[in-house]
N, C-alpha and C positions, 0 to 999 in steps of 0.2 A: 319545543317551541309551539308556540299556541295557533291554530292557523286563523288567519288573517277573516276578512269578513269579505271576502274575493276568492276564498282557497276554492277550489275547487273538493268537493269529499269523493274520496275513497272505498270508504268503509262503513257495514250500518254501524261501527261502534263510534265514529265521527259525528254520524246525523244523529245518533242520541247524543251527542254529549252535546253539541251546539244546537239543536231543540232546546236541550234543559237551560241551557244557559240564555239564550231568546224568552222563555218564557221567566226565568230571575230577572233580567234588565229590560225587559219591557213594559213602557208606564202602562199601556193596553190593555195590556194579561193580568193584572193582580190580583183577580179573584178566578185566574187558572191556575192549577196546580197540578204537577205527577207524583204518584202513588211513590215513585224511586226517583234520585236524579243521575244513578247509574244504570240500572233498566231497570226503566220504566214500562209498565203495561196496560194502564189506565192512566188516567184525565181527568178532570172534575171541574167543571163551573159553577162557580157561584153568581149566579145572575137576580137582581130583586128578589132576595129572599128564597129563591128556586134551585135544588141542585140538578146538573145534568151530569152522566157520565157517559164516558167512551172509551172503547178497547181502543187500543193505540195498536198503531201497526206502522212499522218503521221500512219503507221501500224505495231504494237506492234510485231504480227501473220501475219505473208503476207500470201498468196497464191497464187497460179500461175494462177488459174483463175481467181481472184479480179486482176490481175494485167493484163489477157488478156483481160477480157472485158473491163476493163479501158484505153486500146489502144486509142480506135477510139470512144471513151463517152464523146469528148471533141473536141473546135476547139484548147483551148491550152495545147499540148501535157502535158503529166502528168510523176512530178518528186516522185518518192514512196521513203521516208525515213524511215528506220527498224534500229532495233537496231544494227545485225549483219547479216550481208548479207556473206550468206553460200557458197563454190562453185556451189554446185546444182542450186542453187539459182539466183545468179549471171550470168551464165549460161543461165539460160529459159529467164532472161529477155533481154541477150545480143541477145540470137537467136529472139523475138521478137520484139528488136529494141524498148525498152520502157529506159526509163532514172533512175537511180535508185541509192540512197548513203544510209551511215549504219554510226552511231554513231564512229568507228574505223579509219573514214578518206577514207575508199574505196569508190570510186564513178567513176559511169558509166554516160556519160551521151551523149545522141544522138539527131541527127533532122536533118534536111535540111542542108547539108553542116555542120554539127556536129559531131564533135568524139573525145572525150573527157575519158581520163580510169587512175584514180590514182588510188596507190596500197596504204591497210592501213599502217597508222602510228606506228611506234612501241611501244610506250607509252598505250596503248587506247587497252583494252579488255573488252567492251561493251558486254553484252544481255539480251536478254528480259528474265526476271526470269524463265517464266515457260517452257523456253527451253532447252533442253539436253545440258547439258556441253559438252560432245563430245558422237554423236549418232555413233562412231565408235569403241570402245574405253570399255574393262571390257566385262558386260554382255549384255552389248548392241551391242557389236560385234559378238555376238552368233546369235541375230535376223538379220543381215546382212548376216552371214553367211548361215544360212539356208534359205533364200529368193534367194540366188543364187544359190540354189541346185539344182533348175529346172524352168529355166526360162520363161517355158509355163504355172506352174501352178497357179491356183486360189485357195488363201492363205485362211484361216480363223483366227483370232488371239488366240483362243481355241487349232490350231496344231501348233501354234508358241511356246504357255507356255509349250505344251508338249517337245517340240524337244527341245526348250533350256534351259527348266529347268529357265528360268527368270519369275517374278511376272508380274500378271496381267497389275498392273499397270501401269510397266517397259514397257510390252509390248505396249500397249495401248497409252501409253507415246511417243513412237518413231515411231509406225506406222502411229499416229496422225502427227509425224512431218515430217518425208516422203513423206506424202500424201500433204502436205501442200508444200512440196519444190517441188513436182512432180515428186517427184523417186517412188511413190507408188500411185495407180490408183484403186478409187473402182469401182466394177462392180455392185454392188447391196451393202444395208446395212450390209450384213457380209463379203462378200468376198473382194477381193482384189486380185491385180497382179504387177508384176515389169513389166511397159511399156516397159523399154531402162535397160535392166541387165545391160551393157557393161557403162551408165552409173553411176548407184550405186556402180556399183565397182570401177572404177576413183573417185569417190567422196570418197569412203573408203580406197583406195591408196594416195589421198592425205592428208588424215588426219591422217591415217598412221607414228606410231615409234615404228619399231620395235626392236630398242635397249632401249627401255622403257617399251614394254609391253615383254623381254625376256634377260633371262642368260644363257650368251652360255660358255658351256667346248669344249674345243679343245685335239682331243690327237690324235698323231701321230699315224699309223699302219701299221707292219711290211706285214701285204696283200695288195698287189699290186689290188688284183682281187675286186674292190669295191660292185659288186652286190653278193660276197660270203661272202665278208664280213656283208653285211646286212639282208642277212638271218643268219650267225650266230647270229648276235644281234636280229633280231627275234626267232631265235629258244631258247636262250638263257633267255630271256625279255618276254616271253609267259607265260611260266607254274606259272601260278598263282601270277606273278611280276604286276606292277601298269601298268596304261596304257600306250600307246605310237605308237607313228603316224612318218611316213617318209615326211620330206618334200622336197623344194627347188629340187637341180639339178636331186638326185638321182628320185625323185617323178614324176620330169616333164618329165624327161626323160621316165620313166617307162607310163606314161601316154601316151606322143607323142615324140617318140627318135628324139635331134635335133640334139644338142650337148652333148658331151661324158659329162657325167658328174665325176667331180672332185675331189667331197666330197659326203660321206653319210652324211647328214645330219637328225636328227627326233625330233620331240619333246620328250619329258617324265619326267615324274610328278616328278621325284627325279633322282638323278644320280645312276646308276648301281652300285652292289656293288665295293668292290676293289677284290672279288673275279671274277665275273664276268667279269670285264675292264682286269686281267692276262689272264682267258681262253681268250679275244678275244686279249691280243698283245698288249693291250693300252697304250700308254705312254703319260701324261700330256704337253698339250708345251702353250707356251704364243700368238704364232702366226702361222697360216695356218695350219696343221694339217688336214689328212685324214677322220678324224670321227669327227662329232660336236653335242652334246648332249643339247638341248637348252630346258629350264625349264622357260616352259608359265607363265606370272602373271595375268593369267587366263585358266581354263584348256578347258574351250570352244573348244579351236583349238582340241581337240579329239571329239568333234560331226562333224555328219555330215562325217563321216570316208571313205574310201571305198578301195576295195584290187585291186591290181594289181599282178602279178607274184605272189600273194597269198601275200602281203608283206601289213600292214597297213598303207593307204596315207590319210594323212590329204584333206581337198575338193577341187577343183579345183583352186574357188576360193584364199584359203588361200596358197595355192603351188606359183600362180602369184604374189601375194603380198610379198611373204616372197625373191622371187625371186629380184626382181625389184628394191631394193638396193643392192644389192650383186655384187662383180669382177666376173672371172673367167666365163664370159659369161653367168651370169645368167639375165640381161636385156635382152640380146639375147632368151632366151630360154622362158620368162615369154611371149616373145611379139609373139615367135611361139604355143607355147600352148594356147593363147589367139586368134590367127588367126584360131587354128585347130574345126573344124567341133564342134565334139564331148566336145568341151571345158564347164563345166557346165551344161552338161544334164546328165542325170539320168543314 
């Protein structure tokens, strides 16, 4: 049976065979061609009358340094084919000017008077089996999160299972593949660090939905005065209630004041009673409303916590993220708390 354009590959003899066949049915490619359509080890562009070529090199597991020292290991530049080329990913090889396509139709490809960048196909969700479905995404968003809690420290994967409560293996699992895209840098056989924080978190912004991973209540409220209002809901949501975290405007604000914020917004695990939503005024509405109660489909977003005006804010990082689809000026305010000094340190 032929595998689907979903399958997940296995084997390099999989990723050559659905390369060759990406490059026979795609309108894009027609003047690319391999040297074999069973192995293949070269590549050839025909571009305005121009030919380019490149060693191919077929890598289930890429990593950023099999692909920097394969730079300059050759007189003919070298084309790396993977099953699903990641932003992170994408990324290292574009700053390093190396050529590089993924099973999905994306391809980058560079050289002497070359520049060449399609975007993938929308049919085609390629990857390699033993890759994280999405390393952003569940409980795998918990070890993201905590790795941006202190962008100078040297991790161990022992304080990782602690903090986020994920399995060994989970962990193990994504730091492996971190480290392999180059968002994650070992320093010795246990430790580790984030090189470039400010890119791990782009890479976990764009993988990012957050109307996927949350359900938001909206209710109108007869206080004007938003930061009273949200220590009522704290004073209210304390004694002995589930948990619950402030995010978006009110959080970034209280963090680095830019702009006035709009909405309280917080997490929490369940919605408040209907006793509780009368003391604070709440009235349910379908659209824009004062107060927004958003119930995580993960409760992760409550590690990692930290207080401001004594109020509980979800991390730095996750306040930017939450912001950064949002109106009401919250682009603006993710991209001032992301500028500000203190942004993700301890």
């Amino acid at each position: 049976m032929e595998p689907s354009k979903t399958s997940p590959v296995r084997y390099e003899a999989e990723l050559t065979k659905e390369f060759a066949d990406l490059l026979a049915h795609d309108s894009r490619l027609e003047q690319f061609s391999l040297n074999s359509c069973q192995r293949p080890t070269e590549a050839l562009l025909v571009l305005d009358g121009r030919e380019f070529r490149f060693c191919l090199s077929f890598l289930l597991s890429p990593t950023i340094e099999r692909v920097a020292a394969a730079r300059v290991a050759g007189a003919t530049p070298p084309l790396f084919v993977v099953p699903r080329l990641t932003p992170a990913f994408l990324q290292a090889c574009q700053r390093l000017g190396v050529s590089v396509a993924d099973l999905n139709g994306q391809i980058f490809l560079r050289g002497p008077g070359l520049f060449v960048s399609l975007p993938s196909l929308p049919d085609r969700r390629f990857r390699f089996k033993l890759e994280p479905r999405n390393a952003f995404a569940g409980k795998s968003a918990r070890i993201v999160r905590t790795l941006l809690t202190d962008p100078e420290r040297f991790w161990r994967q022992s304080e990782l299972i602690e903090r986020t409560g994920a399995t060994s293996g989970l962990v193990s699992r994504i730091v492996t593949h971190f480290t392999r895209q180059g968002l994650l840098q070992k320093m010795d056989p246990r430790r580790f660090r984030v090189p470039a924080p400010l890119a791990l978190l782009d890479a976990w912004a764009q993988a990012d939905n957050f109307a996927r991973r949350t359900t938001t209540y909206r209710y109108a409220a007869l206080n004007g005065d938003l930061l009273k209002m949200a220590k009522s809901i704290h004073q209210l949501l304390t004694d002995g209630g589930p948990p619950f975290a402030f995010t978006q405007w009110l959080a970034a604000w209280l963090r680095h004041p830019y702009a006035e914020p709009a909405v309280v917004s917080l997490y929490v695990s369940q919605l408040p009673s209907q006793e509780i939503l009368d003391q604070l005024g709440l009235h349910p509405v379908n659209e824009a409303g004062r107060v927004w109660f958003h119930i995580p489909a993960d409760e992760g977003v409550f590690l990692e916590r930290r207080h401001a005006d004594d109020l509980p804010l979800v991390s730095d990082a996750q306040i930017y993220l939450d912001l950064l689809k949002t109106g009401l000026r919250g682009p603006e305010q993710a991209q001032a708390l992301r500028e500000w000094p203190g942004f993700c340190r301890p």
